[in-house]
Phi, psi and omega in degrees: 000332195291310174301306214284325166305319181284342185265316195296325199289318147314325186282303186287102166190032126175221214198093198266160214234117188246116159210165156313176202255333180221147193222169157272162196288355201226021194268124139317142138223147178277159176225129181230140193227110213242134189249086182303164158128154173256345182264113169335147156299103172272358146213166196224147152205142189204137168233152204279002195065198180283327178292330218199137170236168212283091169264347153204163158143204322299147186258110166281175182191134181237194185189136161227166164200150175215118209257113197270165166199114214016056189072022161247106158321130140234136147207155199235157166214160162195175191221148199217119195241143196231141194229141188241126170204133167233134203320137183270005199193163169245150196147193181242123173237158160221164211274145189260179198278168192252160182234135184221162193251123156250110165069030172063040178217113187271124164265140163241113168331147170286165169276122168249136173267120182250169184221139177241132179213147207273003170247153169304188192277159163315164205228042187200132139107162176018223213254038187285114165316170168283302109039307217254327183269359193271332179322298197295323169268011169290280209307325178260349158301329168318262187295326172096005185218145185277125267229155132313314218260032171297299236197104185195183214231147144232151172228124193246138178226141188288348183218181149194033140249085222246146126299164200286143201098343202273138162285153176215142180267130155244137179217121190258138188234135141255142185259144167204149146235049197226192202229115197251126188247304199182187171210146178217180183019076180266149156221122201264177178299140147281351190033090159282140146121015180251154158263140166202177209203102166327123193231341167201140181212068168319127184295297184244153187287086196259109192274152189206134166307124212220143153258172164191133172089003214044066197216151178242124193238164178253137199244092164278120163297105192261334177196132139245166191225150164237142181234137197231120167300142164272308216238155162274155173127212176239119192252127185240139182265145157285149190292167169255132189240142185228164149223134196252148185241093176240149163321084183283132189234136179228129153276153207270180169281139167263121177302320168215197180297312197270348158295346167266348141344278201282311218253155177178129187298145158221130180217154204267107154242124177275143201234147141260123210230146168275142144256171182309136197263155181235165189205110203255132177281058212274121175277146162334166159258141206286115169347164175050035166319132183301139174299315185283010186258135205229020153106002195284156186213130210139189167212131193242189150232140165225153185232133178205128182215161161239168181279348150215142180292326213209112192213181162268160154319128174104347193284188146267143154239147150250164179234128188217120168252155165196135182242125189247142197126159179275177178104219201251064162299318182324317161282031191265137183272147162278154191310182179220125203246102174287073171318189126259155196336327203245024188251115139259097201295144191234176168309122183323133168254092171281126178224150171244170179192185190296098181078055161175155204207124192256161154228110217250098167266085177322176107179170204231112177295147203243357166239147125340142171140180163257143176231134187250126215239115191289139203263159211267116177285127151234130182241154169213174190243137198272138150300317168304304175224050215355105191202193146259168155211132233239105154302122200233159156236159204272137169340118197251107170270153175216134195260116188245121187244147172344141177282192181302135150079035175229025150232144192283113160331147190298147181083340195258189186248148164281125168251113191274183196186149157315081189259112204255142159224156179303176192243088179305138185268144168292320207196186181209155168177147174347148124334107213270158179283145178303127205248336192255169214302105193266162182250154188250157191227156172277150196280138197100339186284133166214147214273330158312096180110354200257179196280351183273268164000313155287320208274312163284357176276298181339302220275346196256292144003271167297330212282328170340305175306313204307253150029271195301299197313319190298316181310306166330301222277343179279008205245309164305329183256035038025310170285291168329069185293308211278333158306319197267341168306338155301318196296326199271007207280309173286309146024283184275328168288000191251331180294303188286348150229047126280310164309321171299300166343277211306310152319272236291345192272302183270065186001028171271122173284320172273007179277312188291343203242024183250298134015272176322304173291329169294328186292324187256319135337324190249004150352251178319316200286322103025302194260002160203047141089310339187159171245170182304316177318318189243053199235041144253162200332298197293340187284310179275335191293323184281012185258301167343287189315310191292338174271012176123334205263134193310188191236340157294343170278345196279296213292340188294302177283297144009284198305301181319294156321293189312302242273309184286333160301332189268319203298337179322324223205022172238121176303174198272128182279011179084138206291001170287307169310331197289307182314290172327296173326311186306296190294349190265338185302325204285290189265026153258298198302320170308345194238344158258342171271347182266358187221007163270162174257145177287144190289170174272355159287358202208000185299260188356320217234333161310314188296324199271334186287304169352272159330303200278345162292325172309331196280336195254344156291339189275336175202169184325178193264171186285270227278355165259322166326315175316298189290317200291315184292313195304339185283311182331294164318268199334322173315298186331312197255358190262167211283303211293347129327290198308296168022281187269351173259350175286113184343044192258148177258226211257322196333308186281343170296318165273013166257356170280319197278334170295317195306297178301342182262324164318309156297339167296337205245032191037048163258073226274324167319299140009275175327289179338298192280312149358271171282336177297328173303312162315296205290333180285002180262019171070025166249142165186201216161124179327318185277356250206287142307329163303299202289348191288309203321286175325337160267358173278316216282330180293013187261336198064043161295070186297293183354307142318321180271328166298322175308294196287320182292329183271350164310269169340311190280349180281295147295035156161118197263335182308351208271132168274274185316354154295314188282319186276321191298331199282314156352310177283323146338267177304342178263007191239005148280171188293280205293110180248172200214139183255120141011119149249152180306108177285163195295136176292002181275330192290300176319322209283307221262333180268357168289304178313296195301345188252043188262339151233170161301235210206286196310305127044251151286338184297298170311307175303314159332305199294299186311318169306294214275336151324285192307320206274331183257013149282308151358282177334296191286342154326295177252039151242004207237313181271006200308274203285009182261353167056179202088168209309310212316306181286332163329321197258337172307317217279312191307310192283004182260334167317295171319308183297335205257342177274349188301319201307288193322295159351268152296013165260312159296333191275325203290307172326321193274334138344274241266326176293302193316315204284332190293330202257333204294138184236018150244138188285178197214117148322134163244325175265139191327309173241095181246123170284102188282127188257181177266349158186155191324029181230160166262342198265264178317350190266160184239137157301126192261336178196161166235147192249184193210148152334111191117333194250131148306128162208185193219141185247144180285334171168182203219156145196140196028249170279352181267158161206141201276130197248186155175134201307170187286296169299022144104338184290144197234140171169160185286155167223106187311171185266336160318346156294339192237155156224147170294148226257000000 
């Protein structure tokens, strides 16, 4: 007994207050005033005041009870005074307090707030007169139909002007003043672009007083929600729909006196009732977000601890932040944890719990020493005063002492040794941007199809003709032994008195004119074909004479021959006669080749030498000529020449060079505008979309970066570091999509083709298509002489002419792929994809995220119909998208 009295003397220690929260202006209601305790209160006083007048009381009343539970007594008493009081005004009042003395200990009541309103009471529920609730169902026993304002569905969003991230509380209620039987076929909002979360979804339907509109309704919490924007813009939530199944009491025909008493009809009516549809303004998050900010939106606190300071090599140890604070915790990302290098790190452990969200990093130091672990930044963006803020923690040391076996047993020696393990990568991350000299091209232009590019088919052509006619004509005049033996006639005489010359010097006289005599014999015989046999004097002067040459140069060179047979077979007349002679051999044998007419065997083919000897003093030889002028074109005519020949002034250069130092110095905005400047003069370049991709991905724009990167893989399919960022890229979006699979030839060949660029191949064409028409003249030039040589020219030139044909199609499907291409990049966070190009009648069919490639099918008005890599279809505004 001693407890339960220590229990009651504890229990009196105030004075709880029982009335409604809401009454009508014209509503009875009780106010009960509850006194725990077995010792009565020995005075009590309480007045209902200026607000509320008194209509009956007060009724006192006391109670007890005692209760065993495993052989433990409780017992409670209390005493209680109940007040009838009704308002005199409408407004929000409160009721004052009561004072009561127990055991010579004065107690008080709280202030209770009652709100009195001027429409009637509910037709359920407290202390509602009878009087106030019967109007409404007569009227629908009267008519058979339920008022809206009976009976409705509401949905309160604590805001609806939000950024994105910023949370809202939705709360959906049913109001009633009718008689509720049941409910059926609810249908809640889905809330697109939002994240959201059952936060109370009540088992059973608990109606409570409520006012609204200045009306008293019986009020059920049927769902709250936390709702989170995904996306900027104006997002509309859909009504929420119920049928409500309520109790109509209609009266019956009475049978006797006593049945309109007793007896009354009920019949079941279904009501369907909406609630209102909404529309939330959700704004960007503000430029210039911190690299440590991870989507938080809100006001946080962080804790970042380890689970110990101080351990051995090999052990486990963690590191646990938890972020705390109202706002969109659920979505909040984890922090980014610098370790040190030889710290082997495991999968991250994520919990949530109420206003708070923890990230548990494990991992096990693998060396000894102290090591200071860099303190961890979380930014979020405050709402209240709308900035970021950037949460920091203080430097964490951890004392790591040798592990199990790294110290030598007593007495013994330590051997220290090599613990060699493969070399683990710590991270991944982009690629760094290209730094040397980019040559920028006008965007669309490629060398494959363009007029320089033909202009080099041509140029490759004529000269293969050029090439094979000269070669004819030199292959002919090769066959012509008596032309050529004409073409060698002075040649060979300049030669054979040149060795005379060398006699005259060393005065041997019969040698030099035996000399002398071959030199002009074999002259004439040469230049006009004649054999030894029909060689005297009257055979050459008239052959002379019939070729142009005068009859003092016939009779001259005639005179000459004499001269050298008798000195043959005469003494020597002295080294002057030798001279003479000599110098008349000059300007004779000179005087006759300048003055015949070419024979008839040899005009023709004199003539085209003739030329072609002019030709070949006037320039350079053809067939050495050829290749140095034809490489010389192609520089000339490939895109990154024009480039560089073209009137441009240093502007995009120097907007290269701002950019690259700018991204060096992690000004990634900076870099941005830089290189988009470049792009907006209508220039561009792999390296140039590469490097735009990499300031998007540090801002962490993937969607952009993916966008520049498949640009960039577009004008050179070949750049391997184009290929690992877009990669890197594609892994840090939401959405992945599986491929259907092309024919694996198709795989082969466009995997070959994006193995250099489109310009590229374009040179190779050309240079392949060189070979294959040297090939050609080859082998028609060797067609009649048959053998290995033409054999194998006619295979290899086939082979060079299918390579071209190759690389002629790899350069073309490039240049189709770029001119033709019809794919997009999501850009905006959240796009719902519909069933056909409307909003009001189209259904949602699936939602994409930022960042996913689709290809588009076709377009109306603002829409454009996309479809997916695994084949799936659908609208898209076109503001969603931006095109490849």
């Amino acid at each position: 007994m001693g407890m339960i009295a220590a229990q009651a003397l504890l229990a009196q220690t105030a004075i709880r207050v029982q009335a409604p929260n809401v009454v009508a202006a014209d509503e009875q209601f009780n106010v009960t005033f509850i006194i725990e305790g077995e010792s009565s209160p020995s005075t009590f006083e309480w007045a209902p005041g200026d607000d509320f007048q008194l209509v009956w009381g007060p009724q006192r009343g006391s109670s007890s009870s005692v209760s065993i539970v495993n052989g433990k007594s409780t017992r409670s008493s209390q005493t209680t005074y109940t007040y009838v009081l009704m308002p005199r005004k409408t407004g929000t009042f409160e009721i004052p307090p009561a004072t009561a003395v127990v055991k010579g200990k004065t107690l008080n009541s709280a202030k209770t707030s009652i709100e009195v309103v001027s429409g009637g009471a509910s037709s359920q529920g407290g202390n509602s007169s009878s009087s106030s609730s019967s109007g409404g169902n007569g009227n629908i026993a009267a008519t058979g139909d339920i008022a809206d304002s009976d009976l409705f569905l509401r949905l309160t969003l604590s805001r609806t002007s939000v950024v994105v991230g910023e949370p809202i509380t939705a709360t959906l209620k049913l109001y009633q003043r009718v008689n509720i039987a049941g409910l059926e076929d609810a249908k809640f909002p889905s809330f697109n672009g939002f994240w959201s979360q059952e936060v109370a979804a009540p088992s059973s339907i608990e109606f409570k007083r409520e006012s609204y509109n200045d009306m008293i309704y019986n009020a059920a919490l049927l769902r709250t929600w936390t709702l989170i924007p995904q996306q900027a813009g104006t997002l509309r939530i859909d009504p929420a729909e119920l049928v409500c199944l309520v109790n109509v009491r209609t009266a019956s025909t009475p049978g006797s006196i006593f049945d309109s008493f007793f007896m009354d009809d009920y019949r079941t009516v279904r009501k369907r009732v909406y609630s209102s549809a909404f529309e939330v303004r959700v704004s960007p998050l503000p430029a210039g977000a911190p690299a440590s900010f991870h989507g938080g939106v809100g006001n946080f606190t962080m804790d970042v601890a380890l689970s110990r300071d101080s351990l051995k090599a090999h052990d486990a140890v963690s590191l646990k932040v938890t972020v705390s604070g109202s706002g969109n915790v659920a979505l909040l990302e984890a922090p980014t944890i610098q370790f040190p290098p030889d710290f082997e790190v495991y999968d991250m452990k994520t919990t949530e719990s109420s206003g708070s969200k923890s990230f548990e990093f494990p991992f096990i130091p693998r060396s000894h020493g102290e090591f200071t672990l860099d303190p961890v930044e979380y930014s979020y963006y405050d709402i209240r005063n709308r900035k970021y803020v950037t949460l920091r923690s203080e430097p964490m040391t951890l004392r790591v002492a040798p592990g199990a076996g790294g110290e030598a047993a007593a007495g013994g020696t330590l051997i220290q040794g090599s613990n060699r393990k493969d070399v683990k990568d710590l991270g991944s991350d982009i690629r760094f941007i290209k730094t040397g000299d980019s040559s920028f091209t006008e965007a669309g232009s490629f060398f494959v199809g363009s007029a320089g590019f033909w202009a080099a088919v041509a140029a490759l052509v004529a000269a293969a003709a050029a090439a094979w006619a000269a070669l004819q004509r030199r292959a002919a005049r090769r066959a012509d032994v008596a032309g050529a033996r004409n073409r060698a006639a002075t040649k060979m005489a300049r030669r054979r008195l040149a060795q005379a010359g060398d006699f005259l010097s060393k005065n041997l006289y019969t040698a030099f004119y035996e000399e002398l005599h071959k030199a002009l014999q074999g002259f004439i015989a040469d230049k006009l074909t004649m054999d030894l046999a029909s060689m005297n004097k009257d055979n050459i002067a008239a052959a002379l004479r019939e070729n142009g040459v005068s009859d003092s140069i016939a009779d001259e060179f005639t005179s000459l021959l004499d001269a050298c047979e008798y000195a043959r077979y005469s003494p020597s007349s002295g080294h002057e006669a030798m001279d003479a002679h000599y110098q008349s051999a000059l300007s004779v044998i000179t005087a006759i080749d300048s003055s015949m007419k070419p024979s008839r065997h040899t005009r023709s083919d004199d003539s085209r030498h003739a030329r072609t000897d002019d030709s070949r003093h006037a320039r350079p030889d053809r067939a050495s000529g050829g290749p140095a002028a034809l490489l010389a074109l192609l520089l000339f005519l490939s895109p990154a020449a024009l480039s560089r020949a073209a009137d441009r002034t240093a502007y995009p250069d120097s907007l290269w060079t701002a950019g690259v130092e700018a991204y060096t110095a992690g000004q990634w905005d900076i870099a941005l505008n830089a290189w988009n400047g470049i792009a907006a003069l209508g220039l561009e370049s792999c390296e140039l979309y590469y490097n735009i991709g990499n300031a998007y991905s540090k801002t962490g724009d993937w969607a952009h970066a993916i966008l520049n990167y498949e640009r960039a893989r577009r004008l050179d399919p070949s750049d391997r570091d184009v290929a690992h960022n877009l990669a890197f890229a594609n892994e840090m979006i939401q959405d992945r999509i599986e491929e259907v699979p092309e024919f694996f030839l198709v795989t082969w060949a466009r995997g070959l083709c994006r193995e250099l660029p489109s310009d590229t191949w374009a040179v190779l064409f050309l240079v392949l298509l060189a070979a294959a028409l040297a090939l050609a003249v080859v082998f028609f030039l060797g067609r009649a002489r048959g053998g290995a040589a033409s054999r194998a020219a006619f295979f290899s030139g086939i082979a060079a002419l299918l390579l071209a044909l190759m690389c002629l199609g790899f350069a073309s499907w490039q240049k189709s792929d770029y001119i033709h291409d019809n794919a997009a990049i999501v850009v905006r966070a959240v796009a719902s994809v519909k069933s056909s190009p409307s909003t009001e009648s189209a259904k949602d069919l699936f939602v994409l995220h930022e960042g996913t490639k689709v290809r588009i099918l076709d377009q109306v008005g603002d829409w454009n119909n996309i479809e997916l890599a695994d084949g799936r279809q659908g609208w898209l505004r076109r503001t969603d998208l931006e095109q490849i």
